[in-house]
C-alpha positions in Angstrom: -25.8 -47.8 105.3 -29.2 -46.9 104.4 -31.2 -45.1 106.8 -35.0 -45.7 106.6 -36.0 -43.4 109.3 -38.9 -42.1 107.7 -42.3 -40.8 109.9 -43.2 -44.4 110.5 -40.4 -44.9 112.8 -41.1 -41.5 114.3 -44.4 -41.9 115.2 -43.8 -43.5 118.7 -41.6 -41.0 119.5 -43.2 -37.8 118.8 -46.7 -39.0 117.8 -47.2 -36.1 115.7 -47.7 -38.2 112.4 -50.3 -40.8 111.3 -49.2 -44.3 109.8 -51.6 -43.0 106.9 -49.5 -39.9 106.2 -46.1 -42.0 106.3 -47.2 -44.8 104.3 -48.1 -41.6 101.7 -45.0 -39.7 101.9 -41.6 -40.5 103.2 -37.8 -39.7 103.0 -35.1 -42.2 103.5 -31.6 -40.9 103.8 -29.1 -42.9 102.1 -25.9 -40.4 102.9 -23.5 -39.5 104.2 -22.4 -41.8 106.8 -20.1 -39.3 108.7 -19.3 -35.5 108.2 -16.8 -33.1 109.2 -17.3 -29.2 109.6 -16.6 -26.7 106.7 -17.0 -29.4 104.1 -19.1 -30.2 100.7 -21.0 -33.5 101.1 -23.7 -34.8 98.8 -26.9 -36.0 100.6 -29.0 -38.5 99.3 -32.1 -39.8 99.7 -34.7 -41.9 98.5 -38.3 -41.4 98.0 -41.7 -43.4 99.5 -44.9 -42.5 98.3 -46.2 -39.0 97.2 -43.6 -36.6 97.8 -45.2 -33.9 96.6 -44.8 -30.0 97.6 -42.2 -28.1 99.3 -39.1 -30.3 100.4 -36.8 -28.7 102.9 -33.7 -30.7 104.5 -32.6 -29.7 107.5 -29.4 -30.5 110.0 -29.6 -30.1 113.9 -30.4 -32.4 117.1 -31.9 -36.0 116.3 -35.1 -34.9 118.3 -35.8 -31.9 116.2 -39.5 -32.2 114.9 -40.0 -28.6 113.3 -37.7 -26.4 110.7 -37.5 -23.8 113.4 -35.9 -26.6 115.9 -33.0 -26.9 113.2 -29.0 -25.7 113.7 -29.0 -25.3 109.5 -31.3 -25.3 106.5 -29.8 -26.8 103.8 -32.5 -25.9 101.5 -35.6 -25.8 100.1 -37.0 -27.4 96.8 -40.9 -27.7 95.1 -40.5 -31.4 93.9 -42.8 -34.1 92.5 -47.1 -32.7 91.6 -46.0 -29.2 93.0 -46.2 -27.0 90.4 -42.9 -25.3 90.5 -41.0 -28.3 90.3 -40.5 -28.2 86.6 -37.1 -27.1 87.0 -36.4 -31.0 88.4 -37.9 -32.4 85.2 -34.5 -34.0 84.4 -35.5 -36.1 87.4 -37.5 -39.0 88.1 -41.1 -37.9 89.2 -39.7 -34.3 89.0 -37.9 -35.5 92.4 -34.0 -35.1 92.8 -32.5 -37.9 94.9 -28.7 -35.8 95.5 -28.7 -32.5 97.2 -25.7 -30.4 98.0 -25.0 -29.9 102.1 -22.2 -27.1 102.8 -21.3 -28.0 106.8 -20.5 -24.5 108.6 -17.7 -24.7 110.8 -18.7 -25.6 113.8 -20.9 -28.8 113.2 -21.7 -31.2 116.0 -23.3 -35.0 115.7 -27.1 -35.0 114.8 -29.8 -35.8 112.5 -30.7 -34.6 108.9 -34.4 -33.6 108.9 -36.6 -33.9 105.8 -40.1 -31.6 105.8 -42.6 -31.6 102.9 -44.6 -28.4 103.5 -43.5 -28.1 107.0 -44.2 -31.8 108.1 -41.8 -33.6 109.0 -41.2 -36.7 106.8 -37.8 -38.6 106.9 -34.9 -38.3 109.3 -31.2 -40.2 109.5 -29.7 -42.1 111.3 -27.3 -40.3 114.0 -24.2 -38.5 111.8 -20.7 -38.5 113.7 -18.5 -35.6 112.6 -14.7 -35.8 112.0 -12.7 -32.6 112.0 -10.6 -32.7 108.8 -8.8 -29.7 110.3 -7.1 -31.4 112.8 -5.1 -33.3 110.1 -4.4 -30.3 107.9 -0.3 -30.8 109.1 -0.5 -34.4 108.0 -2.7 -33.2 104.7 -3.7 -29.7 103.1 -6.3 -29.0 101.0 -5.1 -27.8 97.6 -6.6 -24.3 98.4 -3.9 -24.3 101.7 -1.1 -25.0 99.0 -2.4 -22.7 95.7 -3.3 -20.0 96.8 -6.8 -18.0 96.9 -6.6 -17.9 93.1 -7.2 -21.7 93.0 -10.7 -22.0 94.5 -11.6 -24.7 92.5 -9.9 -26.9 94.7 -11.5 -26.0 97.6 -15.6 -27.3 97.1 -16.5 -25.4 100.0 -15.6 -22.2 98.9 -16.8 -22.6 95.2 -19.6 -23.4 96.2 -20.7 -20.7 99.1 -20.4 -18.0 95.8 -23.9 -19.2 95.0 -27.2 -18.5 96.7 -27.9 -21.5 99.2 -30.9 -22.8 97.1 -29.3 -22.5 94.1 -26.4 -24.9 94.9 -29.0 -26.9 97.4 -29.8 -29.6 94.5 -27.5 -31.9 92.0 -28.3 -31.6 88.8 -29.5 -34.7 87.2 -26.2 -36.2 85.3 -27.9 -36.6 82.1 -27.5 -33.3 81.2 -25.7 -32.2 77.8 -22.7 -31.5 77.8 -20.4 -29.9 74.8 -16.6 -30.0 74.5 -15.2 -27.9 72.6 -11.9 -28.7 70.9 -10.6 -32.7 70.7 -7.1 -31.5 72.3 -5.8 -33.2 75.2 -7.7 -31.0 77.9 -11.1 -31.5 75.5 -10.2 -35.4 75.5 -9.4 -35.7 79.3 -12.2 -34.2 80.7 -14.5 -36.5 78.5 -12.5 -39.3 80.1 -12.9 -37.6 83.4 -16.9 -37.7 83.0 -17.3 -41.0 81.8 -15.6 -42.4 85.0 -18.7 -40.8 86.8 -21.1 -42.0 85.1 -21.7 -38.8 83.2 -21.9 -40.0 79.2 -23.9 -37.4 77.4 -21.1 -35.1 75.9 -19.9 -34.4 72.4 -17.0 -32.6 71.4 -17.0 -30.4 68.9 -13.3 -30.8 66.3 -12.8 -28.3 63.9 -9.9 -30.5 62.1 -10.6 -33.9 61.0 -8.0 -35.7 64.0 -7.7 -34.9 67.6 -5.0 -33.8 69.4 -4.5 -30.5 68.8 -1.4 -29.0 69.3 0.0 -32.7 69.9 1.1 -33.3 66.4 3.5 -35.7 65.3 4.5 -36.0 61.9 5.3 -39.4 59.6 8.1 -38.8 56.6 7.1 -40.3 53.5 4.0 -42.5 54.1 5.8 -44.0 57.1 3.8 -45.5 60.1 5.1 -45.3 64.1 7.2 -48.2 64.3 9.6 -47.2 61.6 10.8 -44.1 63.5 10.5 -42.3 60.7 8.8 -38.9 62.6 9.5 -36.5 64.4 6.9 -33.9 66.9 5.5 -30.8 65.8 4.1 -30.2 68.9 5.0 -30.9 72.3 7.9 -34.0 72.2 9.2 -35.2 75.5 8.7 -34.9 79.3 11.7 -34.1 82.1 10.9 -36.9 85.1 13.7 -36.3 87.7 16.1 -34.0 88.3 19.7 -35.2 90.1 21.1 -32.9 92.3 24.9 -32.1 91.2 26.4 -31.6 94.5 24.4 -33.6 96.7 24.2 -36.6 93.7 20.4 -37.0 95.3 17.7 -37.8 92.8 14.3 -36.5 93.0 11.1 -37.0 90.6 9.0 -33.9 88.7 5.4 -34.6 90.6 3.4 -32.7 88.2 4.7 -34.5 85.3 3.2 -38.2 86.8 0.0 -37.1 85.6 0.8 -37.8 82.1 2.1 -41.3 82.7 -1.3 -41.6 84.9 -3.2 -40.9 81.6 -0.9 -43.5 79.8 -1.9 -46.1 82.7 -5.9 -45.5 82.7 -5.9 -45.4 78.5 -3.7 -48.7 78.5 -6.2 -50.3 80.9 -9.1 -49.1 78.5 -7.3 -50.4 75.3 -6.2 -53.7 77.1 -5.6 -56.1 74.8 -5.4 -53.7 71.3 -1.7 -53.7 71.6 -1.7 -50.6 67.8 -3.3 -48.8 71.2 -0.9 -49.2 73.9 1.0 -45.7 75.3 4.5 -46.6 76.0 7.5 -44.7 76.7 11.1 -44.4 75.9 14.2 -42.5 76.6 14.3 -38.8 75.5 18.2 -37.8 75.1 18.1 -34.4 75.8 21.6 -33.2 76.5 24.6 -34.8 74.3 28.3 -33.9 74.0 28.7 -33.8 70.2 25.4 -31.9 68.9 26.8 -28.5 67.2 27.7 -25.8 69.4 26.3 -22.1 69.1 29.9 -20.5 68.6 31.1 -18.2 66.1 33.9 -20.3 65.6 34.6 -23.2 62.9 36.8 -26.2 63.0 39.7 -26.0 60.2 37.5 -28.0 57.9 34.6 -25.9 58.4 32.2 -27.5 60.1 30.7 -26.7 63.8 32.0 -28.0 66.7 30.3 -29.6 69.0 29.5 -28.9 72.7 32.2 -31.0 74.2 34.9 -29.5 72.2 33.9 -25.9 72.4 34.2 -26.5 76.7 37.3 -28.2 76.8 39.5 -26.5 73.9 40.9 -22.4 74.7 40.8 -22.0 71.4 37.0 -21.9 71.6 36.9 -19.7 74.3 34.4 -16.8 73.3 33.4 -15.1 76.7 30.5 -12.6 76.7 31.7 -8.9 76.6 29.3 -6.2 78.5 29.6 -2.5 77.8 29.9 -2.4 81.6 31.0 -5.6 83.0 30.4 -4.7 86.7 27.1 -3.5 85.8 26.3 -6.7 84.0 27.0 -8.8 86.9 25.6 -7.0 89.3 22.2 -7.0 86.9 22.5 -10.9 86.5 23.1 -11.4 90.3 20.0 -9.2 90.7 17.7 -11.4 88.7 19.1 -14.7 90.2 19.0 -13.4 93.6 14.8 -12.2 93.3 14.2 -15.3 91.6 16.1 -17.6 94.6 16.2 -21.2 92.6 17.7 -22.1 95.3 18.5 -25.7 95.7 15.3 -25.9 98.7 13.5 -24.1 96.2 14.3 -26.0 93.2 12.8 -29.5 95.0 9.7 -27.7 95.9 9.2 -26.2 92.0 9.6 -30.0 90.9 7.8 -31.9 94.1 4.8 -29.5 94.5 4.1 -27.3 91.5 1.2 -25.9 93.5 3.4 -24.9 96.6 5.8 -23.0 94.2 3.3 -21.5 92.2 1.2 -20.0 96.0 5.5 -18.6 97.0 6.2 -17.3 93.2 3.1 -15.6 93.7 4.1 -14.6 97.5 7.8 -13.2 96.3 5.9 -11.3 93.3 7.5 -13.1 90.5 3.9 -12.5 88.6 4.8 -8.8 89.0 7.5 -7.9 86.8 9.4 -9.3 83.8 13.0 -9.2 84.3 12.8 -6.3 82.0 10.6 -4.3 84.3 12.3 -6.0 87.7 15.5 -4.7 86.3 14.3 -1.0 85.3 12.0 -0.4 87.6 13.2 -2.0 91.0 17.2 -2.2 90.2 17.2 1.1 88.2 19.5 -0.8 85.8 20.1 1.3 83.0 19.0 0.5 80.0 21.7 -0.9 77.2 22.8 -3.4 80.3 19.1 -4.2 80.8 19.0 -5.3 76.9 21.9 -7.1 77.3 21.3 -9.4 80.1 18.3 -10.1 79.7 16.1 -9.3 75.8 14.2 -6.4 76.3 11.0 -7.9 74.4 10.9 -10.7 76.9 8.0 -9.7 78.5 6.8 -12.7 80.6 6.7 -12.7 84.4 10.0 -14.7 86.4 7.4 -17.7 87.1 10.8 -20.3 86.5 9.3 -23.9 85.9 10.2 -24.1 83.0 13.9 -23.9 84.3 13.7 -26.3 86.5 12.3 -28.7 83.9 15.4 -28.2 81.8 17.4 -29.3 84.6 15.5 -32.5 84.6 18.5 -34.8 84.1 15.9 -37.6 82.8 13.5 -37.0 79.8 11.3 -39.7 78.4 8.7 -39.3 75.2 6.3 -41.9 74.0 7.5 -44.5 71.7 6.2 -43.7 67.9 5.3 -40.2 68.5 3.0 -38.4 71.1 0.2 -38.6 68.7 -0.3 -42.1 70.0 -1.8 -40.4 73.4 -4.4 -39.2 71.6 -5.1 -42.0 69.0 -5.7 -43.9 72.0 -8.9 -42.4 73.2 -10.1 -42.8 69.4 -12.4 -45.9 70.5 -14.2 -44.5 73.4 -15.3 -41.1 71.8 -16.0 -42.0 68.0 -19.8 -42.1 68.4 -19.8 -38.4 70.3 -17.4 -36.2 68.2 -18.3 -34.1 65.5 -15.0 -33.8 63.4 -15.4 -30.4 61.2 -17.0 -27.9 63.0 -15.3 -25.4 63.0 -17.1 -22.8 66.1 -17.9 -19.2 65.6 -20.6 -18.3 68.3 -22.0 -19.5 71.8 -25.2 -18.0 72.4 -27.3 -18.4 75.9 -30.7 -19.2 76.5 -32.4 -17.6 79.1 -35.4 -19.4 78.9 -34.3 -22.8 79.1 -30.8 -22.0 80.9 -28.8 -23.5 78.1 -26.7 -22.8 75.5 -26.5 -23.0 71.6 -23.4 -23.4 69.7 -23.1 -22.0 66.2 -20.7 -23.4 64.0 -19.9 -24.2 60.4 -18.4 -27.4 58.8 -14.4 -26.6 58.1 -13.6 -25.3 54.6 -17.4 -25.1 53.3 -17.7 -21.4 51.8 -17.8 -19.0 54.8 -20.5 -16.2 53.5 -23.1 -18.4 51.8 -23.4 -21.5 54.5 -25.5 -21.4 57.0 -24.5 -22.1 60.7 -25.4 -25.5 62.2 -26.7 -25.4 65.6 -25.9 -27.8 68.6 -27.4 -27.3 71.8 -25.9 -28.1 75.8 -27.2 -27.7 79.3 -23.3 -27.1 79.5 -19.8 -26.2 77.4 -16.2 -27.0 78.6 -14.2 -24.7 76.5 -10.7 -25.7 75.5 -10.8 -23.6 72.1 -7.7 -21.5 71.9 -8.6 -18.3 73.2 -6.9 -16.4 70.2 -9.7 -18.1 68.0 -12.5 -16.5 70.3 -11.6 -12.9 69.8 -14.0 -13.5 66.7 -16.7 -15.7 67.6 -20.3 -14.1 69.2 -20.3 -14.9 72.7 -23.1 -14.1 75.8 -22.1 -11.2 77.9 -19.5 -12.2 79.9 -17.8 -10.2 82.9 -15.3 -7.9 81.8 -12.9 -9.0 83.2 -13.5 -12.4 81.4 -14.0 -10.6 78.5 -10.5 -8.9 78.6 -9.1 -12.5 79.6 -10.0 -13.9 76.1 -8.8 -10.5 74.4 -6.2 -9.8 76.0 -4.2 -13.0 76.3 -1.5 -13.5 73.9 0.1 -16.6 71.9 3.3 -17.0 70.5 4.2 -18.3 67.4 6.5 -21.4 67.0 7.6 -22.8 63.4 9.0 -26.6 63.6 10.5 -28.6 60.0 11.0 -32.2 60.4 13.6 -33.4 57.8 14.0 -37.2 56.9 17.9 -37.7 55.8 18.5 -41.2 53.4 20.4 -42.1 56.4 21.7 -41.3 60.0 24.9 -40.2 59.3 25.3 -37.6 62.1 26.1 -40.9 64.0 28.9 -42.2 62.3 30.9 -38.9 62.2 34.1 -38.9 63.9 32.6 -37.8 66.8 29.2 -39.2 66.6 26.1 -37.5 67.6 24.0 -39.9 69.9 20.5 -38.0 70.2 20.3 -35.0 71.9 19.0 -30.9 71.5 21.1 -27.9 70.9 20.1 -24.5 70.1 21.6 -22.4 67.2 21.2 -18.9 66.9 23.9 -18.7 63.5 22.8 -20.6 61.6 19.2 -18.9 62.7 17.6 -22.8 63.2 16.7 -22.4 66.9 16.2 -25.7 68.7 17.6 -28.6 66.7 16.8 -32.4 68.2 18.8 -35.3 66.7 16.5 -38.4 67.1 17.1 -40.5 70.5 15.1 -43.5 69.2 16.5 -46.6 66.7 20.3 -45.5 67.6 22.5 -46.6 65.1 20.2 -48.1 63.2 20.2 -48.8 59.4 18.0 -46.9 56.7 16.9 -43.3 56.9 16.4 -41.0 59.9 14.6 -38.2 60.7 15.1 -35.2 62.9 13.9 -32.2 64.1 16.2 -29.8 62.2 14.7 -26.0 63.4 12.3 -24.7 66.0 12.1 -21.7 66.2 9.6 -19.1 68.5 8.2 -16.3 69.0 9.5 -13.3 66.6 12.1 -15.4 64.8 9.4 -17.6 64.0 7.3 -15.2 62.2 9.7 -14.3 60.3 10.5 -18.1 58.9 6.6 -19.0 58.3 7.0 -15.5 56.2 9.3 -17.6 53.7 8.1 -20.0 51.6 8.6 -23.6 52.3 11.1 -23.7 49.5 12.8 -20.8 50.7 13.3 -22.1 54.2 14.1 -25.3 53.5 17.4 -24.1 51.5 17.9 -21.8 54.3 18.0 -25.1 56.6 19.8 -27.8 53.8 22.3 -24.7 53.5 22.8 -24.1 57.8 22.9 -28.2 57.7 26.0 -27.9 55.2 27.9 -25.5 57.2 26.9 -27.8 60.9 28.0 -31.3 58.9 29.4 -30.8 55.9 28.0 -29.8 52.7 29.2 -33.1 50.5 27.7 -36.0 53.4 24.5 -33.4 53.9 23.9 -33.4 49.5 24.9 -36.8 49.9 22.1 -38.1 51.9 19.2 -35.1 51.0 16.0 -36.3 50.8 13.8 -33.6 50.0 11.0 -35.2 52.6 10.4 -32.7 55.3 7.0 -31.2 57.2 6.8 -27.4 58.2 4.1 -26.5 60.6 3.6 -22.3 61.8 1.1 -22.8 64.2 0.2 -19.1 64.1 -0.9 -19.9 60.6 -3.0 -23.2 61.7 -6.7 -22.0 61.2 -7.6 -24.4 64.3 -4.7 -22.8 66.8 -3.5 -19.2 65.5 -0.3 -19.4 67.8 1.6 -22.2 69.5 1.3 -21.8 73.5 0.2 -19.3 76.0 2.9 -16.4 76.4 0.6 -14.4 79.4 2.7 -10.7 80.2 3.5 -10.1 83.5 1.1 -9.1 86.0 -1.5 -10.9 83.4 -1.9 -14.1 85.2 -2.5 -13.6 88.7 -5.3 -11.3 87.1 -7.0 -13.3 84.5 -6.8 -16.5 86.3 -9.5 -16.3 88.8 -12.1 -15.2 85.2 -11.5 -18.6 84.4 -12.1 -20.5 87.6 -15.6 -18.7 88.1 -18.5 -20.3 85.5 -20.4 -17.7 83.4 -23.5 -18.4 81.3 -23.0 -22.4 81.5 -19.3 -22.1 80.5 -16.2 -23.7 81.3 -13.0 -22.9 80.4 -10.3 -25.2 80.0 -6.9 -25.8 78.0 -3.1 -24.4 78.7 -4.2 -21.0 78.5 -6.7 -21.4 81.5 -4.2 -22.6 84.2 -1.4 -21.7 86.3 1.5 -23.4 83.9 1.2 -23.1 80.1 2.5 -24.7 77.3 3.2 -28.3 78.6 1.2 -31.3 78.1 0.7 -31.5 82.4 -0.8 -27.6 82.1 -4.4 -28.9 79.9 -4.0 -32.2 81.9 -4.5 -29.9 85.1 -6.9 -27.4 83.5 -9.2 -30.4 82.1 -9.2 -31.5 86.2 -10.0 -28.4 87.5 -12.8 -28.0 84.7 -14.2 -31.0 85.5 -14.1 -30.6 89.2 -15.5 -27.4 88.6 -18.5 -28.7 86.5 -19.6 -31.1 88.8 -19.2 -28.7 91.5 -21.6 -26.0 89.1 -23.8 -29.3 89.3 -23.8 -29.8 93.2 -22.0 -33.4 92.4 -20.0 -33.1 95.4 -19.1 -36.9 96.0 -18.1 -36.8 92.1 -16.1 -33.5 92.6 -14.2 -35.0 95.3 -13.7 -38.5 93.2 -12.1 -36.3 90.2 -10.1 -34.8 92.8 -8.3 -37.8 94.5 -8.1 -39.7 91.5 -6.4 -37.3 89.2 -4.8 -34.9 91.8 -4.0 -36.6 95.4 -2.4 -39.4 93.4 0.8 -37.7 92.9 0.9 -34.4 94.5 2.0 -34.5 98.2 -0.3 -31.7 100.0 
């Protein structure tokens, strides 16, 4: 509904305005339609004639005629001839058309007001107000559910940090925008502002593919239909768990938001089936894959899982220094940590409601190291033995309730076809080798520059390139910062980029001439195990092309963290013997020679130039601290990726952070009615509130 209620049609009833002054200068509010108290709308407006001068939009009774009659000034702006309006010159005429409008909390009908230098000039149609409140038991607001840490999700709140006039206008939405990093995050939130209409963005790749740390590796010149791969990134996603007693099935919410971005990319690429995202079962668990056991069936070999549970002769209990102090130390941990199975649902239906009670119950507080020590007074040999005394990350546990997902799905040809797929809609805005090493702001113009050189040229000699943005999101692992020049950023910002840490993780693929693991006596069908001797960490038979003929490729070690290290410290030959000798003592050495290919891919992501570690691995006490740094905007900067979010290392954690970013942006912008589209699309879909 457009509501032409400029002076003209005031003039009969206040007959303080000439027909000559209206025809000259009018306002015509557009929207909103309705409103509810303690909200964020947009208002906008169109403009008649010379609006030129002081603009000030006000709220209050529909038969206000001055700025002094109003219940709330929404602001004040110098737009069109006036000659501080050069700030709007991103705008037509110098005259923005969207304006920000924060509704206090107790809001009655009325009128918006328009004055240009104190005249009144435009007013709107009656506004009816709704009190979202009252449905807050059928629907919360993400900030009820996350916690005050997440105030990105509640507009309102974000937005009251800033001085009323400052957040009074929208910025114009062709702005510049920079991306930094063509990860997932980076290539979501492009997505995420083209579907507002927002276009002018580049990302910045220091490598020459995107994806990041979703890397999936093709054996021997092979393409993604011959199966011949395996992930050295991220590889699969846990959908639902089933509940062992009850036999009741219920799905992992938080995970829906990948299949979402399948959906919306397939809908882009309709009708380019190379393009298509499609999934498969992931076999996680399965019975034959080699035990970790110190024991060795009479030929040698490993047993598998199913025989080392249902044969005594593989019985190979635990044994404590102090068994009663053991327990008791275990029963400690699992009793702070309550996975109940109430609280198991809630991890997997509403990340954001487990994340505001893990916060509550002070998981972020204490390792199980220093919940053990500290609050137990668990000495400290049984300490090291329940739980490894350099695990030093809080007991946030969803991560354990992914691993009881009982169904797992990855995409079919690797998950480097999530990526691939955005390759059409951002080939004419990405700069593929540019590598960053600086963000500098301009005062003067309110932007910023980013420095950065073209990957591999010679580091002393070439000069940086320059590339400059009214705005940055930031997905850039933070590790990389800690040596770039950066504008002055709060301290405690500051400490959240130094301070963070990443862990390392090493991953070798290894293409055998065929799939013989699944024609052993007792066949192995898919499926992880993990293997401390032989050291080979996680090892994932393939779950896709069972039984099939020709070769087959697995993932034969991933290891983390301080084991990893110590692997990317061998060579490649060295480690791969290590790995073709642990394979000989799982299998067999005669059917493992047999069918050796030499083909493999080794990737130590704390080696990768464009990474320098694997995933976020925050200490305890950390994240409830740095997160709010990263929700607040310094100096025209975003930040965004797994590192800047409640949940780390999963595909769904830069999903969520490039959301939040964007929202965030928009927000930094005063695009309200865009904030709140990001919002439902990507986040109200799937998360019950």
């Amino acid at each position: 509904m457009r509501y032409l209620f400029g002076v003209v049609s005031l003039v009969a009833g206040t007959n303080l305005l000439s027909e000559a002054k209206a025809s000259k200068a009018s306002v015509t509010f557009i929207s909103p339609v309705q409103i509810s108290p303690r909200s964020a709308h947009n208002v906008i407006v169109e403009y008649s004639g010379d609006v030129d001068g002081e603009l000030t939009i006000t709220y209050g009774s529909c038969g206000n005629v001055a700025i002094s009659d109003a219940k709330q000034r929404l602001g004040t702006t110098r737009v069109g001839n006036h000659p501080l309006s050069a700030r709007h010159i991103d705008h037509e005429d110098r005259r923005p058309t969207k304006f920000v409008w924060l509704t206090p909390s107790e809001t009655s009908d009325g009128c918006l007001h328009a004055f240009l230098d104190d005249e009144l000039v435009g007013q709107s149609e009656e506004l009816r107000t709704y009190d979202h409140v009252a449905r807050r038991s059928e629907k919360k607001t993400f900030a009820d559910v996350a916690g005050d840490d997440s105030m990105w999700f509640d507009g309102v709140a974000y937005l009251k940090q800033k001085q009323p006039d400052e957040a009074f206008v929208a910025a114009a939405k062709n702005k510049s925008f920079g991306i930094l990093g063509g990860g997932i995050s980076g290539l979501a939130s492009s997505l995420m502002l083209d579907s507002v209409g927002i276009h002018n963005w580049k990302i910045l790749e220091s490598s020459e593919r995107v994806g990041g740390r979703i890397k999936t590796v093709y054996l021997n010149g092979s393409s993604p239909e011959d199966g011949q791969y395996h992930e050295l990134g991220p590889m699969r996603f846990p959908v639902e768990i089933t509940d062992s007693e009850t036999n009741e099935t219920f799905p992992i919410m938080d995970q829906r938001m990948v299949f979402q971005l399948a959906d919306v990319m397939n809908e882009l690429n309709a009708g380019n089936e190379t393009l298509q995202v499609k999934f498969w079962e992931w076999i996680q668990s399965s019975p034959n894959t080699p035990a970790d056991t110190p024991f060795r069936r009479p030929d040698g070999t490993i047993p598998g899982k199913k025989e080392v549970a249902s044969d005594p002769a593989y019985y190979n209990p635990t044994v404590y220094h102090n068994a009663t102090a053991a327990e008791e130390a275990i029963q400690a941990l699992d009793n702070f940590k309550g996975l109940t199975p109430e609280r198991i649902r809630m991890y997997a239906t509403n990340i954001f409601a487990a994340y505001k009670q893990a916060k509550e119950d002070g998981m972020f507080d204490y390792s199980e190291v220093s919940y053990l020590r500290h609050v137990m007074k668990t000495d400290l040999n049984t300490t090291d033995e329940v739980t490894p005394s350099q695990n030093y990350w809080p007991m946030w546990e969803y991560e354990t309730v992914y691993f009881l997902a009982s169904k797992w799905v990855t995409i079919q040809g690797g998950l480097s076809r999530l990526p691939a797929a955005f390759e059409p809609h951002i080939k004419d805005r990405i700069q593929y080798g540019a590598k960053v090493n600086g963000l500098h702001y301009n005062k003067d113009n309110d932007t910023l520059s980013v420095t950065w050189r073209p990957t591999g040229s010679e580091p002393f000699s070439t000069p940086n390139k320059v590339t400059n943005f009214d705005y940055v999101l930031n997905s850039v692992p933070l590790n990389l910062m800690k040596f770039w020049n950066m504008p002055p950023y709060s301290s405690l910002l500051k400490r959240s980029i130094d301070r963070t840490i990443y862990a390392n993780a090493c991953k070798v693929a290894v293409q055998f001439k065929t799939r013989f693991w699944e024609h052993l006596e007792r066949p192995v069908l898919g499926g992880c195990t993990r293997l401390y001797s032989p050291q080979l960490g996680q090892v994932c038979y393939p779950s896709w092309h069972l039984n099939a003929t020709g070769p087959g490729t697995m993932l034969a070690s991933y290891l983390s963290d301080y084991e990893a290290t110590v692997a990317c410290a061998m060579s490649e030959e060295e480690h791969m013997a290590y790995i073709k000798r642990a394979f000989s003592e799982i299998h067999g050495s005669e059917i493992v020679e047999e069918n050796w290919t030499g083909n493999y891919a080794r990737h130590c992501w704390e080696q990768d130039e464009h990474h320098a570690g694997a995933f976020t691995m925050q200490i305890f006490s950390q994240q409830h601290l740095y997160l709010p740094a990263f929700y607040r905007t310094e100096f025209k900067t975003v930040f965004i990726g797994e590192a800047a979010t409640f949940t780390h290392t999963w595909l769904f954690s830069a999903l969520e952070s490039a959301t939040r970013g964007t929202v965030q942006l928009l927000l930094d912008m005063g695009l309200v009615d865009e904030a709140k589209q990001i919002t439902n699309t990507w986040m109200a879909r799937w998360i019950d509130l």
